[in-house]
gemmi code that builds the backbone of each chain (N, CA, C; Angstrom):
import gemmi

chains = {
    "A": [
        ("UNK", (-17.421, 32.783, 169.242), (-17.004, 33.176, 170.608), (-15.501, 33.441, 170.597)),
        ("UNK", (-15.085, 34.616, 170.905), (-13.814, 35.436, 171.340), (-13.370, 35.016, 172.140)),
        ("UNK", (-12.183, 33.796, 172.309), (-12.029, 33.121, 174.152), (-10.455, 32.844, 173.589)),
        ("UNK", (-9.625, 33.775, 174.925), (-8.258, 33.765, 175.042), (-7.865, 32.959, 176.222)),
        ("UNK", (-6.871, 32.907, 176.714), (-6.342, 32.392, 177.715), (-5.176, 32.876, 178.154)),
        ("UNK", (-4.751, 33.666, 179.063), (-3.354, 34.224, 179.612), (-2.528, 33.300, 179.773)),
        ("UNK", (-2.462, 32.213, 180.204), (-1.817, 31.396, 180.953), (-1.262, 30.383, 179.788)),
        ("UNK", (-2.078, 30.151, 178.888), (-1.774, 29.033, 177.611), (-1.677, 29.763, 176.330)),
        ("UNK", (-0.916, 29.058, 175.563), (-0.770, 29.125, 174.141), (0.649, 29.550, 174.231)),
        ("UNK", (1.078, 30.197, 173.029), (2.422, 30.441, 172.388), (3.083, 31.577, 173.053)),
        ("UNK", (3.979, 31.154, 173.913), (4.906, 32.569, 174.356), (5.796, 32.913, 173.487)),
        ("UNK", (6.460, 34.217, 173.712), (7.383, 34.674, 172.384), (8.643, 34.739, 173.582)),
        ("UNK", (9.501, 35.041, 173.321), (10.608, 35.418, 174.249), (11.183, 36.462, 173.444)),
        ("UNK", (11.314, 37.748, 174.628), (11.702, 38.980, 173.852), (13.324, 39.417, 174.788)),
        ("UNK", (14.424, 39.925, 173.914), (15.254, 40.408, 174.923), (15.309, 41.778, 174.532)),
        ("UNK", (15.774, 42.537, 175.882), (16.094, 44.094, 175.938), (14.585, 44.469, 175.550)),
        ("UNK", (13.650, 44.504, 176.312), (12.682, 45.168, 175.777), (12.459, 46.465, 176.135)),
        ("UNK", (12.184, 47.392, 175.308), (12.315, 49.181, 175.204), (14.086, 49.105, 175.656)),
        ("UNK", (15.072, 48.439, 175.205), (16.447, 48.803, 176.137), (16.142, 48.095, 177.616)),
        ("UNK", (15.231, 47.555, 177.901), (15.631, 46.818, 179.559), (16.766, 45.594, 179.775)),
        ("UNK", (16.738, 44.944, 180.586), (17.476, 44.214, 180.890), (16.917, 42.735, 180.504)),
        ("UNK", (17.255, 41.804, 180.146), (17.651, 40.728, 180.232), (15.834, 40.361, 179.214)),
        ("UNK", (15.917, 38.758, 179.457), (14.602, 37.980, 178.211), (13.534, 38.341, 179.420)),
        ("UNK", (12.320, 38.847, 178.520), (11.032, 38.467, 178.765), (10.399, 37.406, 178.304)),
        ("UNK", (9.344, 37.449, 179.017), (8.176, 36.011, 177.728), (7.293, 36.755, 178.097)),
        ("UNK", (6.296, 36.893, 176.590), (5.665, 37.299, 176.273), (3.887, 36.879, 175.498)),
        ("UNK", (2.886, 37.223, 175.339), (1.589, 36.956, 174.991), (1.065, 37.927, 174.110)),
        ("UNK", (0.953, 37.577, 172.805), (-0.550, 38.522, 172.393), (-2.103, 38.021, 173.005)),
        ("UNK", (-2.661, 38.492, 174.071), (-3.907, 37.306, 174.581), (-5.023, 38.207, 173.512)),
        ("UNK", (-4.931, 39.729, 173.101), (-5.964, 40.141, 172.382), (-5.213, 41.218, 171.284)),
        ("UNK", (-5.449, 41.486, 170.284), (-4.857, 42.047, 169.446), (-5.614, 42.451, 167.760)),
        ("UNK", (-5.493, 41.118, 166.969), (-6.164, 41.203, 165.539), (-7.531, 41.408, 165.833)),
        ("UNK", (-7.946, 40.701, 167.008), (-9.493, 40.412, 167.418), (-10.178, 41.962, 167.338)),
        ("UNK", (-9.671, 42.801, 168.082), (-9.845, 43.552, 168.626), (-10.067, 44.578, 167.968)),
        ("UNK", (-11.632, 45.512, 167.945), (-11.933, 46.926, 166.991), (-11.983, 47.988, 167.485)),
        ("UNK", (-11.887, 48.362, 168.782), (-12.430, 49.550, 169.359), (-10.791, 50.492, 169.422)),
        ("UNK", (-11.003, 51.193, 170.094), (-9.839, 51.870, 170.265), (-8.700, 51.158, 171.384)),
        ("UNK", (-8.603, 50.109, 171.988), (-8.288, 49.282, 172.598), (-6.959, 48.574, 171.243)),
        ("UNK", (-5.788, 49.428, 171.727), (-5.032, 48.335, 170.844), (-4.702, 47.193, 170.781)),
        ("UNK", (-4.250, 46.508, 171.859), (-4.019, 45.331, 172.178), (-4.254, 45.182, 174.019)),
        ("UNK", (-4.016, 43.865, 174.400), (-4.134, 43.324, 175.673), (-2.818, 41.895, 175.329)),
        ("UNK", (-1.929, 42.183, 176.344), (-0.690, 41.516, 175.907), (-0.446, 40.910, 177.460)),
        ("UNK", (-0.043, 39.589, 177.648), (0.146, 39.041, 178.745), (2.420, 39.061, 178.953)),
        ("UNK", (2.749, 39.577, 179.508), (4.477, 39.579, 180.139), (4.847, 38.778, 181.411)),
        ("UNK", (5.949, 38.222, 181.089), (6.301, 37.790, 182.122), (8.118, 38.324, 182.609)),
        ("UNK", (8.137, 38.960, 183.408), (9.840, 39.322, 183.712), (9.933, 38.427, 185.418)),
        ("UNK", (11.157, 37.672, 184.404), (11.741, 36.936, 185.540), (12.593, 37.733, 186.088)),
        ("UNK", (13.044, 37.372, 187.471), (13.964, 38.107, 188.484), (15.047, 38.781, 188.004)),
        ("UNK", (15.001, 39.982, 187.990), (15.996, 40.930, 187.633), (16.065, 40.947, 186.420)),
        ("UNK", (14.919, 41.006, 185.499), (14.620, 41.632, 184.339), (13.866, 42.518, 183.935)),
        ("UNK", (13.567, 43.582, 183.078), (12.862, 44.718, 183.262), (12.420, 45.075, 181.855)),
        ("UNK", (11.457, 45.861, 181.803), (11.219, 47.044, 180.453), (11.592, 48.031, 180.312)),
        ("UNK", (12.077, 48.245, 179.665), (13.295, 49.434, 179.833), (12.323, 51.043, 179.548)),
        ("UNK", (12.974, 52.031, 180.373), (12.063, 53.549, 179.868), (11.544, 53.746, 178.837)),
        ("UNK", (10.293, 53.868, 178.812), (10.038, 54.638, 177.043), (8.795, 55.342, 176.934)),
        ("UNK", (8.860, 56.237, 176.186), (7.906, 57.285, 176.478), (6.575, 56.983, 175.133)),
        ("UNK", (5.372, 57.021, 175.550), (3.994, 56.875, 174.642), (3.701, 58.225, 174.147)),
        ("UNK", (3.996, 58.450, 173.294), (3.396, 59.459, 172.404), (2.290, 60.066, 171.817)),
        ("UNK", (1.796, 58.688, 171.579), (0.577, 58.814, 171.134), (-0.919, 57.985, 170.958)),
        ("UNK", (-0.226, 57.260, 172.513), (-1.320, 56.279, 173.268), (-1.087, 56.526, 174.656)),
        ("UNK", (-2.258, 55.348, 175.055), (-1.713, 55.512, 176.831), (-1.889, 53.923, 176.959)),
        ("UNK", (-1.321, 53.869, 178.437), (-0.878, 52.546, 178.752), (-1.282, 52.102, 179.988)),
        ("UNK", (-1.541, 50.501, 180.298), (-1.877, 50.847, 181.673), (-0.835, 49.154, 182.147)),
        ("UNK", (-0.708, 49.389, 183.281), (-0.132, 47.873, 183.497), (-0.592, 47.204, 184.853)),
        ("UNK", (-1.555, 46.226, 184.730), (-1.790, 45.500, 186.060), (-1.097, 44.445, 186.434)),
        ("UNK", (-0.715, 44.501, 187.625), (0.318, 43.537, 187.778), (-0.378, 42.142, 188.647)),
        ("UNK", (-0.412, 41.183, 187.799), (-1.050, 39.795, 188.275), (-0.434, 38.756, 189.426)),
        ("UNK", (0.940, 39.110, 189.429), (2.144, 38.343, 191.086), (3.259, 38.832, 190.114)),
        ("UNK", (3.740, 38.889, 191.793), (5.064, 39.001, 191.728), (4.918, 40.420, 192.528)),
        ("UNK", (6.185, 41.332, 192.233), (6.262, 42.639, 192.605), (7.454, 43.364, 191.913)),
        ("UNK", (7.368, 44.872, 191.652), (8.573, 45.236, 191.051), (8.497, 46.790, 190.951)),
        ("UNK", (9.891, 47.150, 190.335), (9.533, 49.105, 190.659), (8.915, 49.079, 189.357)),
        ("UNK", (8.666, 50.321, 189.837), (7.928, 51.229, 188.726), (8.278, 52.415, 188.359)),
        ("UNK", (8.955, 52.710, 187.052), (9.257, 54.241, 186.926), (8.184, 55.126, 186.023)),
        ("UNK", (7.824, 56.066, 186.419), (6.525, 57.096, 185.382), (6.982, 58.530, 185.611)),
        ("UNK", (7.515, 58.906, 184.579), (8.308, 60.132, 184.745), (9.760, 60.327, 185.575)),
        ("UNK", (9.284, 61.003, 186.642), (10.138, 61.363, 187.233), (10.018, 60.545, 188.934)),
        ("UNK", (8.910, 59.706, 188.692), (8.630, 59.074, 190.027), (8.752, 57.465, 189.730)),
        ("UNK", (9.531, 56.743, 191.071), (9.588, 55.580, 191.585), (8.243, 55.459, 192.333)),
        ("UNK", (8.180, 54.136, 192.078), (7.116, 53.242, 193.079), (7.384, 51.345, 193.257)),
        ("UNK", (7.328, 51.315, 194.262), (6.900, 49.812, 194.358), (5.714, 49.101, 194.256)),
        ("UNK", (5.427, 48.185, 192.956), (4.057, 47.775, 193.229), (4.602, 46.337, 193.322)),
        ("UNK", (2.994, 45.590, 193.468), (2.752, 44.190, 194.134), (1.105, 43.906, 193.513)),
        ("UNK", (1.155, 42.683, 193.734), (-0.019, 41.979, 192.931), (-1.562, 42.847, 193.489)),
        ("UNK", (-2.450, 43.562, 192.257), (-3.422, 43.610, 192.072), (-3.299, 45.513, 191.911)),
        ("UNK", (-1.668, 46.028, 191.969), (-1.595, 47.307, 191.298), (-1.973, 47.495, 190.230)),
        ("UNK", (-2.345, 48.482, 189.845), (-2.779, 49.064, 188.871), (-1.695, 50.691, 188.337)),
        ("UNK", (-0.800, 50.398, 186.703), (-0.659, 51.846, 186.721), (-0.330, 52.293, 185.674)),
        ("UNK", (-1.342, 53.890, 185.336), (-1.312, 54.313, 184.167), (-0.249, 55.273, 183.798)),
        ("UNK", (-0.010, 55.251, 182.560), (0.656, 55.909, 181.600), (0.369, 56.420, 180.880)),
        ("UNK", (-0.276, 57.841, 181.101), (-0.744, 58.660, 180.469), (0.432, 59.001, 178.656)),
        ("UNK", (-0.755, 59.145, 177.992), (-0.384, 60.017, 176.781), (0.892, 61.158, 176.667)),
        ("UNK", (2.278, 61.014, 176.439), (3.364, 62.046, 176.307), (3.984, 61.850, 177.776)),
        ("UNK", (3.754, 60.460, 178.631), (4.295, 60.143, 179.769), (5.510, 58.747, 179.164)),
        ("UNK", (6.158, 58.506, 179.867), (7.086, 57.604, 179.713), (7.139, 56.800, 181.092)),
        ("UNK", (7.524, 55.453, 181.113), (7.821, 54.512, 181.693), (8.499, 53.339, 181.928)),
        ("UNK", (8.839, 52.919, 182.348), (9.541, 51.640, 182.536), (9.131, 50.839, 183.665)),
        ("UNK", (9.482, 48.926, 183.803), (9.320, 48.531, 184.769), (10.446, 47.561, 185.072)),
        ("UNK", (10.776, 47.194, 186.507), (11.780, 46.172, 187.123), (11.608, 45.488, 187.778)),
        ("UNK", (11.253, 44.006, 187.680), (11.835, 42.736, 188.433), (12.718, 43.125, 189.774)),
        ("UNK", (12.060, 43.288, 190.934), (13.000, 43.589, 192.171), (12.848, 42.316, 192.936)),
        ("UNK", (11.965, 41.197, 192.385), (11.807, 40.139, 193.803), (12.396, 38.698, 193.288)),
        ("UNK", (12.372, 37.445, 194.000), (12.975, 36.357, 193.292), (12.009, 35.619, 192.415)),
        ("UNK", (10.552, 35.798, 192.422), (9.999, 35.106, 191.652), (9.458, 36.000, 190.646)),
        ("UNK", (9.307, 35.129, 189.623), (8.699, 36.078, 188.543), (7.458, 37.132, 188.705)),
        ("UNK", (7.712, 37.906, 187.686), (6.949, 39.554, 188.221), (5.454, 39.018, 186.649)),
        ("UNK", (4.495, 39.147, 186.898), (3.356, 38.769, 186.009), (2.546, 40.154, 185.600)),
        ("UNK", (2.325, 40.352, 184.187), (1.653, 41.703, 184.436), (0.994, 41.904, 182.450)),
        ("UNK", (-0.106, 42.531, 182.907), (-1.285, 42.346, 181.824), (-0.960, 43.911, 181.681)),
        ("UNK", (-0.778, 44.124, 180.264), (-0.231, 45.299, 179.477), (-1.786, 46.101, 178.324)),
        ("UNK", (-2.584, 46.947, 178.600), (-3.284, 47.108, 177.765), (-2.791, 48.879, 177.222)),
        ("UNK", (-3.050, 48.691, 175.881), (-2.930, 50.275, 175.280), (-4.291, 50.709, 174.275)),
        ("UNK", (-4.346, 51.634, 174.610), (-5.720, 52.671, 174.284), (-5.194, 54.147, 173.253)),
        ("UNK", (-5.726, 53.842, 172.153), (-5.309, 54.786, 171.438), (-6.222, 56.035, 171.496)),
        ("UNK", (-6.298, 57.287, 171.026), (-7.249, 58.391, 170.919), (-8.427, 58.571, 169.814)),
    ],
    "B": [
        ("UNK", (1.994, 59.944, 189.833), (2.076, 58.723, 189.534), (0.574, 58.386, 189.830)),
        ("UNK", (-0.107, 57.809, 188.400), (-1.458, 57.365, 188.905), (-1.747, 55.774, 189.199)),
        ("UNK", (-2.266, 55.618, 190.200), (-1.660, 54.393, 190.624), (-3.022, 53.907, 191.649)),
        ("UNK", (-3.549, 52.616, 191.432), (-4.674, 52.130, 192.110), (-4.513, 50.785, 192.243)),
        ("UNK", (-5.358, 50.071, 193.221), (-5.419, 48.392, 193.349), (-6.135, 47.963, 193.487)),
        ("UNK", (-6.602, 47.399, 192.888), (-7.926, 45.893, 191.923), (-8.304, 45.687, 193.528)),
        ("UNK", (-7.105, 45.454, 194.458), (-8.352, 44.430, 195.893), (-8.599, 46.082, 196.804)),
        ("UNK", (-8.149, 47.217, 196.686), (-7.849, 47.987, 197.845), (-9.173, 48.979, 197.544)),
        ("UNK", (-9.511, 49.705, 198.267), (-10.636, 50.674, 198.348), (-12.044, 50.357, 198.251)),
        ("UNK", (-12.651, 51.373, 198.134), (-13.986, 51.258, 197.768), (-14.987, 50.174, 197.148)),
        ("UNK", (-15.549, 49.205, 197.268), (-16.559, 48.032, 196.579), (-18.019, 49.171, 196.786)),
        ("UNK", (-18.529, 49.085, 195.586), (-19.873, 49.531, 195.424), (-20.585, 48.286, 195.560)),
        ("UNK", (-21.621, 48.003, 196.289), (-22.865, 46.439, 195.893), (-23.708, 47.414, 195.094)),
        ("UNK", (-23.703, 46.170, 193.609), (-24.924, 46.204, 192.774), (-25.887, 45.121, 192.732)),
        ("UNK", (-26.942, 45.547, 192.424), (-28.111, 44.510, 192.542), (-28.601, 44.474, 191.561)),
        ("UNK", (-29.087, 43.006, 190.902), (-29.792, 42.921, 189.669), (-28.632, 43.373, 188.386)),
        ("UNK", (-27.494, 44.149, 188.420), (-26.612, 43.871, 187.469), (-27.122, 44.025, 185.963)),
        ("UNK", (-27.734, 44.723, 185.338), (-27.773, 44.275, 184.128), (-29.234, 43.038, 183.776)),
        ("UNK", (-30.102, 43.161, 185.080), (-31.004, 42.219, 185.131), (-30.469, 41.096, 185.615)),
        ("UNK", (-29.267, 40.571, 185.975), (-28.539, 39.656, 186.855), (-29.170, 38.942, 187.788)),
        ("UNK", (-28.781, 37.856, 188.486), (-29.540, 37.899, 189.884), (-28.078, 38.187, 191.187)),
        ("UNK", (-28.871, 38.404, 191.786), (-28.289, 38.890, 193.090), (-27.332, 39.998, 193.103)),
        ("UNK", (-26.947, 39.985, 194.311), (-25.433, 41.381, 194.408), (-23.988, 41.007, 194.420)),
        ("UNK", (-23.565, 41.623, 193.702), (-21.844, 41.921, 193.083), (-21.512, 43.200, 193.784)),
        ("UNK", (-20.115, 42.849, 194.116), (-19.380, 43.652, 194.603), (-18.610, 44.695, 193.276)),
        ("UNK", (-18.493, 45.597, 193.212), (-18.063, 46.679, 192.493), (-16.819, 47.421, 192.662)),
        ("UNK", (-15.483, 47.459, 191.534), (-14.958, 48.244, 192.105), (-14.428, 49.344, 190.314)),
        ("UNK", (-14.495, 51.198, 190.717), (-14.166, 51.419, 189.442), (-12.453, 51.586, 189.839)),
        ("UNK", (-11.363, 51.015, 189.052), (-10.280, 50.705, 189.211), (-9.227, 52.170, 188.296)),
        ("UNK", (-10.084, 52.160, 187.226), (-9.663, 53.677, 186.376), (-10.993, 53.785, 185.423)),
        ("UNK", (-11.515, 55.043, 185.451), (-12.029, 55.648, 184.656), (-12.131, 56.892, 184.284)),
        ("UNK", (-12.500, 57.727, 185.313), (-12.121, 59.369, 185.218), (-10.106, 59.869, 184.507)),
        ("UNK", (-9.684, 58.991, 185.064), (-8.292, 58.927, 184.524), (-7.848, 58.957, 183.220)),
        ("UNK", (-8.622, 58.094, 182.693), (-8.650, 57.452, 181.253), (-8.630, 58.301, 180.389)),
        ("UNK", (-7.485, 58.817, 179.878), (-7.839, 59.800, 178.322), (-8.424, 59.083, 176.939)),
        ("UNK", (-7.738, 58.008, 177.131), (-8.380, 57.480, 175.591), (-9.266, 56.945, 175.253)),
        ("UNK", (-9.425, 55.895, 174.534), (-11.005, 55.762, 173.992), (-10.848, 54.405, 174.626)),
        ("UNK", (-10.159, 53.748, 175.749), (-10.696, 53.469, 176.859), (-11.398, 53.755, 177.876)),
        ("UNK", (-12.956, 53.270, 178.033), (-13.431, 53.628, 178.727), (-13.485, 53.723, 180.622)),
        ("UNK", (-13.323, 52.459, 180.703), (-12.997, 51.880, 182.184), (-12.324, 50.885, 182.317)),
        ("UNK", (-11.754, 50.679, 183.799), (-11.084, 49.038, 183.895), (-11.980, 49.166, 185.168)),
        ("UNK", (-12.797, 47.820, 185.175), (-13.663, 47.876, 186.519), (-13.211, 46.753, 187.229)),
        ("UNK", (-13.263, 46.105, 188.226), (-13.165, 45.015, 189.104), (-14.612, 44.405, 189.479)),
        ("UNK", (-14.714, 43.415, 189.394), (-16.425, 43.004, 189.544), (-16.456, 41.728, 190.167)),
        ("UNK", (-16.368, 41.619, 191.654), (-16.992, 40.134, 191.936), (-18.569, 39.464, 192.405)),
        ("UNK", (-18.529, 38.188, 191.822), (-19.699, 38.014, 191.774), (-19.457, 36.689, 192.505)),
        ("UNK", (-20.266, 36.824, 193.700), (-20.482, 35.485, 194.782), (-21.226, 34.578, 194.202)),
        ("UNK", (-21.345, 33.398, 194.815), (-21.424, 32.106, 194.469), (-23.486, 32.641, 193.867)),
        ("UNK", (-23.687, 31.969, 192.147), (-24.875, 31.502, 192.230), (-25.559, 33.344, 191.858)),
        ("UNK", (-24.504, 34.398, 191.441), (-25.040, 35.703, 190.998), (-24.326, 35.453, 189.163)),
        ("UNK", (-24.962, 36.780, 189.027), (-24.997, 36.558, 187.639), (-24.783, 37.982, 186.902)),
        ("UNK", (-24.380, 38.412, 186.047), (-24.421, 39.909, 185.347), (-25.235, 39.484, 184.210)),
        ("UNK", (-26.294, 39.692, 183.920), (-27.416, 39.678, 183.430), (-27.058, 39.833, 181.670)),
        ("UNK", (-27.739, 38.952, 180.586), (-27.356, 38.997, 179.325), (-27.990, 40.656, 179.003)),
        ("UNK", (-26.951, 41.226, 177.941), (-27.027, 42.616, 177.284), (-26.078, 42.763, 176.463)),
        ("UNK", (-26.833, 43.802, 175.781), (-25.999, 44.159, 174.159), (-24.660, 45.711, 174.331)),
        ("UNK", (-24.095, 45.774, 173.637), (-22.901, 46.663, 173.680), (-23.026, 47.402, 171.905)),
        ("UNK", (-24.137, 48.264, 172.316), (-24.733, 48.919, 170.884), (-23.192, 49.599, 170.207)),
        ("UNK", (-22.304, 50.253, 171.296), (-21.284, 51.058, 170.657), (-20.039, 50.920, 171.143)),
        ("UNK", (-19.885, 49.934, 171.740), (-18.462, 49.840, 172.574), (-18.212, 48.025, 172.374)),
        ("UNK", (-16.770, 47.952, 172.551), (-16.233, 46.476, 172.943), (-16.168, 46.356, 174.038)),
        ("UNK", (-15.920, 45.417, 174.771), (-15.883, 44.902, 176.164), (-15.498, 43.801, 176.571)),
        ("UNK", (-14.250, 43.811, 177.335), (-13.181, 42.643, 177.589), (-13.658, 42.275, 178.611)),
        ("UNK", (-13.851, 40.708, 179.203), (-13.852, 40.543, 180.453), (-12.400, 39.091, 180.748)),
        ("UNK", (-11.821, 39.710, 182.037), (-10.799, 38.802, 182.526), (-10.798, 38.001, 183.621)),
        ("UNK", (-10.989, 36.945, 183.700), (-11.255, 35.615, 184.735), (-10.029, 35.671, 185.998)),
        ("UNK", (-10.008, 36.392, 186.877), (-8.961, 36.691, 187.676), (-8.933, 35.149, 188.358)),
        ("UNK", (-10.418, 34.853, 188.988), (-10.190, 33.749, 190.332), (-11.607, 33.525, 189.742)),
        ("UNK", (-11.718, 32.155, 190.300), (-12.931, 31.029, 190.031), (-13.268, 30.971, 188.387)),
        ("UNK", (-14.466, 30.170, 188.182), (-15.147, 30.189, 187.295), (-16.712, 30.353, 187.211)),
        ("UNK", (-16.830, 30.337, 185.811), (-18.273, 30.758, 185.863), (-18.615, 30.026, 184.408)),
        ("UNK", (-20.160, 30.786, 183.895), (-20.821, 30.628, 182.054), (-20.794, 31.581, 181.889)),
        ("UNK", (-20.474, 31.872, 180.261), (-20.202, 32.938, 179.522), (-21.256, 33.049, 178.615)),
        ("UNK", (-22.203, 33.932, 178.468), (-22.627, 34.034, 177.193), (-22.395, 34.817, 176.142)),
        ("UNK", (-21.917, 34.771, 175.130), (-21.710, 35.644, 174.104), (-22.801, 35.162, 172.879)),
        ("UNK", (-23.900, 35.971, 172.616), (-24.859, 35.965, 171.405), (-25.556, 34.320, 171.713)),
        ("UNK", (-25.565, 33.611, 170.982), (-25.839, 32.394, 171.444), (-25.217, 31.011, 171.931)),
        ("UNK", (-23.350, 31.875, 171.873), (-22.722, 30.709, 172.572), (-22.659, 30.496, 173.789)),
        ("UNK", (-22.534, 29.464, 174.424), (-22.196, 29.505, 176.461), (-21.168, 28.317, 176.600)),
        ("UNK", (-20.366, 29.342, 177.132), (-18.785, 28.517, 177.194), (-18.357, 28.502, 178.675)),
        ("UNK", (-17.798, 27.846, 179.251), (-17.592, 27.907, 180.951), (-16.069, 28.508, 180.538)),
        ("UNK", (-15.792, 29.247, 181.462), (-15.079, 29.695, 181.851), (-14.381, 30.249, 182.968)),
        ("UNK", (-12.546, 30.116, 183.110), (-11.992, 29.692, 184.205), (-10.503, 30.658, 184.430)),
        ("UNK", (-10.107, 30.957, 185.692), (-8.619, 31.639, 185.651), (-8.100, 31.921, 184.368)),
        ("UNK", (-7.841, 33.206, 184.073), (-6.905, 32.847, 182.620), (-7.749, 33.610, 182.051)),
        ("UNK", (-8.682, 33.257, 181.649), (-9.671, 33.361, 180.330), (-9.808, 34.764, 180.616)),
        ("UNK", (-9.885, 34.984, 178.969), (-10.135, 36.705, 178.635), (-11.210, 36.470, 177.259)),
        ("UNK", (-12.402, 36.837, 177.539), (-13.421, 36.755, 176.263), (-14.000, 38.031, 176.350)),
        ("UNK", (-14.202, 38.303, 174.860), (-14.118, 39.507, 174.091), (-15.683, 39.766, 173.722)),
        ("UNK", (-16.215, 40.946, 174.167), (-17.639, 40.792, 173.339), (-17.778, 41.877, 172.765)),
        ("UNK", (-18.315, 41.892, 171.090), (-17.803, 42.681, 170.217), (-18.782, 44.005, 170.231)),
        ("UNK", (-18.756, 44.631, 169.456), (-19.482, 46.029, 169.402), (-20.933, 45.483, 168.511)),
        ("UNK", (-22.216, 45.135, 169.092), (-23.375, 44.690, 168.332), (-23.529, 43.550, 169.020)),
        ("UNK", (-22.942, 43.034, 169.581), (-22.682, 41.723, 170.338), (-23.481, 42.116, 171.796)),
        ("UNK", (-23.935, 40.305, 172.689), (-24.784, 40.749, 173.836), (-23.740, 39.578, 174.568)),
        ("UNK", (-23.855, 40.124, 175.882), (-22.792, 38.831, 176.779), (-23.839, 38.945, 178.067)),
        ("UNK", (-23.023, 37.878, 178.880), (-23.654, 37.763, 180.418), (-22.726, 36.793, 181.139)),
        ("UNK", (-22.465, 36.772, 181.915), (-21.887, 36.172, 182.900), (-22.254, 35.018, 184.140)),
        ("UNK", (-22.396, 34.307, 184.622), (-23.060, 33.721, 185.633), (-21.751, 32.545, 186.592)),
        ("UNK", (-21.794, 33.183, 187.610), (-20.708, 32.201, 189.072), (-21.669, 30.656, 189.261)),
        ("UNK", (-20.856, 30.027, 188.572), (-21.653, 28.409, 188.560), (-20.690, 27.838, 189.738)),
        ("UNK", (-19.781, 28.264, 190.519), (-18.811, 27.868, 191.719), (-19.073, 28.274, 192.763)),
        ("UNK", (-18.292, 27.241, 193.651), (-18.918, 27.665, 195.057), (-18.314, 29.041, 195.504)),
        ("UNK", (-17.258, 29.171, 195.190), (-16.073, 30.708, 195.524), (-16.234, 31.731, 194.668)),
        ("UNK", (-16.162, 32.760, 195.292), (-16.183, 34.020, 194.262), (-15.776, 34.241, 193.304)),
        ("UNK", (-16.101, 34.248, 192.224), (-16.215, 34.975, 190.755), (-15.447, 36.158, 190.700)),
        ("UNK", (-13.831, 36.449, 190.467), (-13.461, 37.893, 190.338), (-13.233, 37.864, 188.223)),
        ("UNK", (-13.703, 39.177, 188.316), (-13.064, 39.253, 186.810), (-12.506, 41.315, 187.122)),
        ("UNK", (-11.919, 41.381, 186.149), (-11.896, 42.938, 184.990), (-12.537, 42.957, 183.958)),
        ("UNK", (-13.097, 43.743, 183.802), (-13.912, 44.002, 182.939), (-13.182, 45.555, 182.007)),
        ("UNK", (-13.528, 45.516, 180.661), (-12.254, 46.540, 180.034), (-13.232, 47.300, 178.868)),
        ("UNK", (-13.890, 47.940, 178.883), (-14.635, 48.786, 177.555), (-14.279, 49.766, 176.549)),
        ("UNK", (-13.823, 49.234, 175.731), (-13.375, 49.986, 174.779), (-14.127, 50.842, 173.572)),
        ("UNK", (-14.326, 52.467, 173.068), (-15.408, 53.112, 172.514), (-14.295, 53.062, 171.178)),
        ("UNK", (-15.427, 53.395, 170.014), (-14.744, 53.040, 168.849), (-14.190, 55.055, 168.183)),
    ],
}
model = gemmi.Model(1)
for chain_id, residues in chains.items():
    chain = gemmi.Chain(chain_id)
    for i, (resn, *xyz) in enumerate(residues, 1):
        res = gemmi.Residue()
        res.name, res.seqid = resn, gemmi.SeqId(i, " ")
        for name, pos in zip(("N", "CA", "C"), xyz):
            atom = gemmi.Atom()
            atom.name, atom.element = name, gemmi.Element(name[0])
            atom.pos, atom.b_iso = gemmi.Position(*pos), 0.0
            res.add_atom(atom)
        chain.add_residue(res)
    model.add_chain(chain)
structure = gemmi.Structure()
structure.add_model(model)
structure.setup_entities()
């Protein structure tokens, strides 16, 4: 039986991630396990006024659901504000970034899908 | 900007589920969207005492994520309870099922990945 847990096990702490601002903590919750075209499923955490910095997928796509908290969202050339139970993709040869805009930590489940 | 939310829009009710008992609320969260060999991200709650019925995944993987409550998991012949957090993986040849053993609703994601 395949059984992860978001919430437990080993966080990593990452700084400047893609160029963003300040430490994340971080999760592999699915990764080696994993055979399909589904690259990984990665659990993030950006505390207040920390971010993922722009970066463009080349040759995957991306999606990011955001579990609490709230924060912008950049995808291309467009801003958005999301909040817990958004959903948003990142298409293939699209670029993105995200930001920590509120005081409590921003929570958000990262999956990428290759072709 | 493609952009959707896990609680907002549309719930389909399904019945019987996969041979399940009772009705689940339905939601498709991305699929038509999806370029890669991700198939869907669905939203699926299942009220107190329903069930998504045991079945096999002849050609695909399939993530499921424990948003709120708990439930039993079956994967092949294991049955593991499971709670918030939990992300279990059921592999490509592999059969799973689900069942809300709580009094409160059962939310998960559900994530299918084609090889």
């Amino acid at each position: 039986l395949i059984i992860s847990n978001i919430y437990h096990g080993n966080f990593i702490n990452i700084t400047n991630c893609h160029d963003g601002i300040g430490q994340l903590q971080f999760k592999i919750v699915l990764e080696e396990e994993l055979q399909s075209k589904i690259s990984f499923l990665h659990f993030t955490i950006l505390p207040p006024e920390t971010s993922i910095g722009f970066h463009k997928h080349e040759d995957s796509e991306e999606i990011y659901i955001i579990l609490k908290g709230s924060g912008e969202v950049i995808v291309n050339d467009e801003k958005h504000i999301v909040v817990q139970g958004d959903v948003i993709l990142n298409r293939k040869g699209s670029s993105h970034g995200l930001k920590n805009i509120n005081r409590e930590n921003l929570e958000i489940l990262v999956i990428e899908g290759k072709f």
